[in-house]
N, C-alpha and C positions, 0 to 999 in steps of 0.2 A: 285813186291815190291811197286812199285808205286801204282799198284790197289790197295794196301792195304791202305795205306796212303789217298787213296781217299776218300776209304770207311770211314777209321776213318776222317776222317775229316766232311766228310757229315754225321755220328754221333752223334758230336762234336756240329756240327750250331744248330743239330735237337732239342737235349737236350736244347740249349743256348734259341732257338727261344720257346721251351715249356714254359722254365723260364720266360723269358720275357712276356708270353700270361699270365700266372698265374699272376705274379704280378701288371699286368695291370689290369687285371679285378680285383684284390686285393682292388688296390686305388679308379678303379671306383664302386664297390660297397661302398667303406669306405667313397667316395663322394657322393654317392644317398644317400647313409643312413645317412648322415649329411647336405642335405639342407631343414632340419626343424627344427625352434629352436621357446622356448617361454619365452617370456618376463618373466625377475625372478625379475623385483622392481614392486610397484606400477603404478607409470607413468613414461615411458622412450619418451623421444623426439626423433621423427625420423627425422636426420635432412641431407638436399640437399646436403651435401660432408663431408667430414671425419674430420671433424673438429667443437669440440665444439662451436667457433663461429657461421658457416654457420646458414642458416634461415632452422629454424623446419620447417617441414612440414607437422606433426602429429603428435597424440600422441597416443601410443599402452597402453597399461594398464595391468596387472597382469597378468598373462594365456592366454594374445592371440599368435595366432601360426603366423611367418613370415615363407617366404623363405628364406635359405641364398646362395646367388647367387657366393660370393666369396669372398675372404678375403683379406684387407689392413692395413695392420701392425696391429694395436690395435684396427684395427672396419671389423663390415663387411658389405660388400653389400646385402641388403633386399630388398624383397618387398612383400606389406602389403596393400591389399587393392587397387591392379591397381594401389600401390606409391610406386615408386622407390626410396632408399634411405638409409641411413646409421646408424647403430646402436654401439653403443661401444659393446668390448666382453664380460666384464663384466655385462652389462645389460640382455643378454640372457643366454638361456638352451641349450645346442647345442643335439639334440638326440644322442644319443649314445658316447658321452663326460663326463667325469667325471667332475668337479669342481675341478677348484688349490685349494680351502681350502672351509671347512664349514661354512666361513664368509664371504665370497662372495658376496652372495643375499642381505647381511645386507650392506656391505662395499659399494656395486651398488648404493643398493638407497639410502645412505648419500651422497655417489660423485654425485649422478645426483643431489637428494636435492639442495645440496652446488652450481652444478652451475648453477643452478637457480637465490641463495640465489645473489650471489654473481654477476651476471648479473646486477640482481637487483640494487644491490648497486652500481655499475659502473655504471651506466645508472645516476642514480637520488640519489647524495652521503648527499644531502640535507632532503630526504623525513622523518619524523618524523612517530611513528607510528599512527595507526587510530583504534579508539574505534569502537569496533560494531554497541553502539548507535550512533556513528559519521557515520557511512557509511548509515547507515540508514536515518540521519537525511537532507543527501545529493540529495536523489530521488526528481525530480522535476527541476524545472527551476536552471542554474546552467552557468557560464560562466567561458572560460578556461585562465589560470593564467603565461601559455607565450606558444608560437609555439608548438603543439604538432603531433606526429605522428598518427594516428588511426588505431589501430591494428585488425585484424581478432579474433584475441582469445587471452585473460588474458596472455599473455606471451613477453617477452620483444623480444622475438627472432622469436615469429610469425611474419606472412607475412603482410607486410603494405597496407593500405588501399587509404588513401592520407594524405596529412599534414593537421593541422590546425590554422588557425592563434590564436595568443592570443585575449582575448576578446572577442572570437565569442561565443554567447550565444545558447547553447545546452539542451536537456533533457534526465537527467538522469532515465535509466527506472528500471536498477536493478545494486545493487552491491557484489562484492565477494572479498575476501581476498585481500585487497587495489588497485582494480579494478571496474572502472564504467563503466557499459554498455550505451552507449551514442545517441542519434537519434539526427543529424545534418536534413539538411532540406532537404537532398537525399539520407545519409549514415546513415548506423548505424554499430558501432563496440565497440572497447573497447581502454579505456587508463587510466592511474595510476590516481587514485582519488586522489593522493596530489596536481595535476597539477590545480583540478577545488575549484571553489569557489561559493557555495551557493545566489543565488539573492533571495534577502528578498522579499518578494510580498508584495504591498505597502496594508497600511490598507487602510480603507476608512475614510475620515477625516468628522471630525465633521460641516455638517452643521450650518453657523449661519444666524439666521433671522434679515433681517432689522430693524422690529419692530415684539416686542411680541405679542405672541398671544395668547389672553384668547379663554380654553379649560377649559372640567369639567368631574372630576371622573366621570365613568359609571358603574362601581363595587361597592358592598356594600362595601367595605373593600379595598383599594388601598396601596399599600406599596410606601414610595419615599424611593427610593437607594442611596446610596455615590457613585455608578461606573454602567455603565449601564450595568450588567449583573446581574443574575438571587442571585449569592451566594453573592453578596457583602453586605455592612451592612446596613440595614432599618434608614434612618434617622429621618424617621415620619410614622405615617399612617393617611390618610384623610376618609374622610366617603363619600357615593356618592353623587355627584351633587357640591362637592366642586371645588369652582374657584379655575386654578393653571395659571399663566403665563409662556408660552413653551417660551424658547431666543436658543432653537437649536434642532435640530434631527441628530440623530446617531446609524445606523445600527437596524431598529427599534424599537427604543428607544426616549425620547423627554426630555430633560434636561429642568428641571421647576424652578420655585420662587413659592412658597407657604408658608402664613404666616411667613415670613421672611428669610425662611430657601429654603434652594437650594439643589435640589437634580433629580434622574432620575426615569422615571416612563414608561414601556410597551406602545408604542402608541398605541398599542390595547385598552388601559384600559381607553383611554382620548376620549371625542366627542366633537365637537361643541357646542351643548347644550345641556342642562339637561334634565334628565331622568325622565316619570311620576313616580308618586308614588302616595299613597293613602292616604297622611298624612294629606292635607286637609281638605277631605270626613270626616275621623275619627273625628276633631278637630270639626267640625259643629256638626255630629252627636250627641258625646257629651256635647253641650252646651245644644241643644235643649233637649235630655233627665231630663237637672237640672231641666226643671218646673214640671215633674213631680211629684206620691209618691216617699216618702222610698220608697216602697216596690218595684217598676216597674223602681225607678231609679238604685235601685241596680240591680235587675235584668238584661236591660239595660245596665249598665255598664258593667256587667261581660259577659254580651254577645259582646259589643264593643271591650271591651280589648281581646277579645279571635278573634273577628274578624280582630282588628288591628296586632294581635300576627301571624295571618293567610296570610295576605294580605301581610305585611314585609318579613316573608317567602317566598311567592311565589314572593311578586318584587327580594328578593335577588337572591332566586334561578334562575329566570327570567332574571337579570342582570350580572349575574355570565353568565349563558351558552350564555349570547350574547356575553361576554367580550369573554370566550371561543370559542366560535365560530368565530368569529372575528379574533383572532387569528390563530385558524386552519388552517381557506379559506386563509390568508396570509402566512403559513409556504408552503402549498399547493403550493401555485402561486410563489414563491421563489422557489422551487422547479424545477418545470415545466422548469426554465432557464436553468438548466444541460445535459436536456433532452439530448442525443447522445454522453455524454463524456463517454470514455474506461470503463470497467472494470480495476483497477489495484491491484492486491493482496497487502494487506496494504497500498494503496492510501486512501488519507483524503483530497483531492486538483481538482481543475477542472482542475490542467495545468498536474499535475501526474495522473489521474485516479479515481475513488474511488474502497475503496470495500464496501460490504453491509452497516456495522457500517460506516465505513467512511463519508458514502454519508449520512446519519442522523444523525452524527454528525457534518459536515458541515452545514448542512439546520440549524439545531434546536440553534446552536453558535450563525447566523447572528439575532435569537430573543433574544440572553443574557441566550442561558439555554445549561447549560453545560451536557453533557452526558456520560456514561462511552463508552468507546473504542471500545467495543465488542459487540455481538447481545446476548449474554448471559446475560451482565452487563446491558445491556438494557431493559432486558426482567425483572428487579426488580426496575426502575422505575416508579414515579406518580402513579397510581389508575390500578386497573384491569377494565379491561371493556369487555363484551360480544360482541360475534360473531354482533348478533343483535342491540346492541347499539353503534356500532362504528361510528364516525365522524369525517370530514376532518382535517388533522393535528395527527390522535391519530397513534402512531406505533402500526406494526403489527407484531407480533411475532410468528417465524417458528421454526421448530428444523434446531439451526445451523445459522438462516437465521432472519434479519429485515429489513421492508416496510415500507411507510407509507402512511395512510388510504387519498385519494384523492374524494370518495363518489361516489356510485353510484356501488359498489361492486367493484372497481377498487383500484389497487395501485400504487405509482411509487417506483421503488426501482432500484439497480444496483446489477443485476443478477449475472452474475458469467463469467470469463475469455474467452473472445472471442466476449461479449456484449457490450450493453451500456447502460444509463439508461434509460429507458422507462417508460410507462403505463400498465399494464395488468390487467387481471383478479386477485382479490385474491385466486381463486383457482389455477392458473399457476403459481403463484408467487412462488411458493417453496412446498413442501408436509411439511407434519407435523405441520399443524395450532395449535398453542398456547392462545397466547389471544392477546388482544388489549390491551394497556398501553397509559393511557392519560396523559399527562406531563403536558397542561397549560390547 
């Protein structure tokens, strides 16, 4: 009786202990097959402990695949990239998991959204928003508006870098969604662009002379300005060789007194002294002709006036491309001072970078001539000029791309992202040679 009882018993365990093996491998396959999940928002934060506070430590994005290592209440343990760390469970696809409901994915990434949003606003309950053209107009010299932290990446909950004091002056290199990428004088990271404040870059102030100084138009044809820049309004025009008295200089420019009247004029356009000319020569020629006939004085004359019609021409044209030239050789030599500053994508500044336009619109401003923004808008000012007829000071036009002509087949221009500005060949300068554009 007893063997019997034995037997059922040992039975009994045999069945109990199959059970047991079944449902154990049960769970551990139902756990292989559920440590891979994929991120179902946008961007989820992976962050150092279970808790939406804790410091991110990264960010997965839409379809990347984690491990999930195990589960704590409402998150679970991942790793993502040799990063250990924590996701909500709403943020992920668990393999072989169905979804509590088909709004899920949407519900995920409004709550991540939100704590974001709402970080945010805990953090800096002050901050106002910021116009596009305002983050833009912030690139450049830039100093900070009280103690700030410096963060690793656009995120209030990224990992810090060190503090910074207020008032320490930084540069801003790039910005995004009310964030400025910042280069301190060892670091570079990011912090809330409502924290920094713009520093005006001081203009250059107007030269005044002791005592005036008599100068004289060197152009057939001189404009005096109301402002020294190229668009403002003509207050007179003089003829060449006309006395002007300069009482200042400004960004080369030379603010005069002429016949009463005050205004500014190109220092290029002005010399020490007066220019020959042929007016003279003509004025003897024809007196001496009057003793003649009729006949050889007319002749005579109409040979005179077509000589004197001949000569004014070439003095203009002669005194025009000196004035231009003159000017060229000094946009040139202004120039040359840039030489080794950055490439910066939409940089117009030697302290932020330039880009191609930038950098020739920078030069060609400090003579009073305004230029359009772009190497396209560039490429439909002043004159066309040939391969062959270029001179120093003329821009050179590429597809995409503008230089400008320093002689000698050379250009200087600001290349592209990783450069600086330089010297080169006009044929290295960029492919797709267009034309020359002479402005002054």
């Amino acid at each position: 009786m007893k063997m019997k009882l034995n037997i059922k018993n040992v039975l009994v365990l045999s069945i109990l202990a199959v059970m047991m093996t079944s449902i154990s491998l049960f769970f551990m396959n139902a756990s292989f097959a559920a440590n891979t999940a994929t991120i179902a928002v946008e961007t989820a934060n992976i962050r150092e402990s279970a808790d939406t506070n804790s410091t991110i430590l990264d960010l997965a994005n839409k379809g990347d695949t984690v491990e999930v290592l195990e589960t704590e209440g409402e998150w679970y343990k991942i790793k993502y990239k040799n990063i250990v760390g924590y996701l909500r469970k709403d943020l992920l696809e668990v393999e072989g998991e169905e979804p509590e409901n088909q709004n899920t994915t949407n519900t995920a990434s409004t709550e991540n959204k939100s704590e974001e949003q709402t970080s945010q606003v805990t953090e800096n309950t002050t901050t106002t928003s910021v116009e596009p053209t305002q983050e833009t107009d912030m690139i450049g010299k830039c100093k900070l508006t009280e103690d700030t932290i410096l963060k690793v990446i656009p995120l209030i909950h990224s990992i810090d870098i060190e503090k910074i004091n207020k008032d320490t002056e930084v540069e801003v290199l790039s910005t995004m969604n009310k964030w400025a990428c910042i280069k301190t004088e060892n670091k570079q990271g990011w912090v809330i662009l409502e924290k920094l404040e713009k520093i005006e870059e001081e203009k250059p102030a107007e030269t005044a002379l002791q005592t005036a100084k008599t100068m004289y138009a060197n152009a057939e044809t001189v404009n005096v300005r109301s402002e020294p820049t190229q668009n403002s309004e003509i207050v007179t025009k003089i003829a060449i060789n006309t006395q002007v008295q300069v009482i200042a200089e400004k960004d080369g420019w030379n603010q005069v007194n002429v016949s009463g009247k005050q205004g500014y004029i190109l220092a290029s356009l002005l010399s020490d002294k007066k220019q020959e000319t042929s007016r003279g020569t003509t004025q003897a020629r024809t007196a001496t002709n009057k003793t003649t006939t009729q006949k050889t004085t007319t002749a005579n004359t109409s040979t005179t006036q077509k000589s004197t019609t001949t000569t004014t021409t070439a003095a203009t044209t002669s005194n025009a491309s000196v004035a231009s030239s003159s000017t060229g050789a000094s946009i040139v030599e202004y120039a040359k001072q840039f030489i080794g500053v950055k490439y910066t994508y939409g940089g117009s500044s030697p302290s932020s970078g330039f880009d191609c336009s930038g950098f020739t619109s920078y030069v060609f401003k400090h003579f009073g001539i305004s230029l359009p923004r772009t190497s396209g808008g560039q490429a439909t000012v002043g004159t066309a000029v040939s391969r062959a007829n270029l001179q120093p000071g003329d821009l050179v036009i590429y597809s995409g791309h503008v230089a400008i002509y320093v002689g000698g087949g050379n250009v200087i221009h600001s290349p592209k992202p990783g450069k600086t500005v330089c010297i080169t060949s006009i044929n290295n300068a960029a492919r797709g040679f267009s034309c020359g554009r002479r402005v002054v």
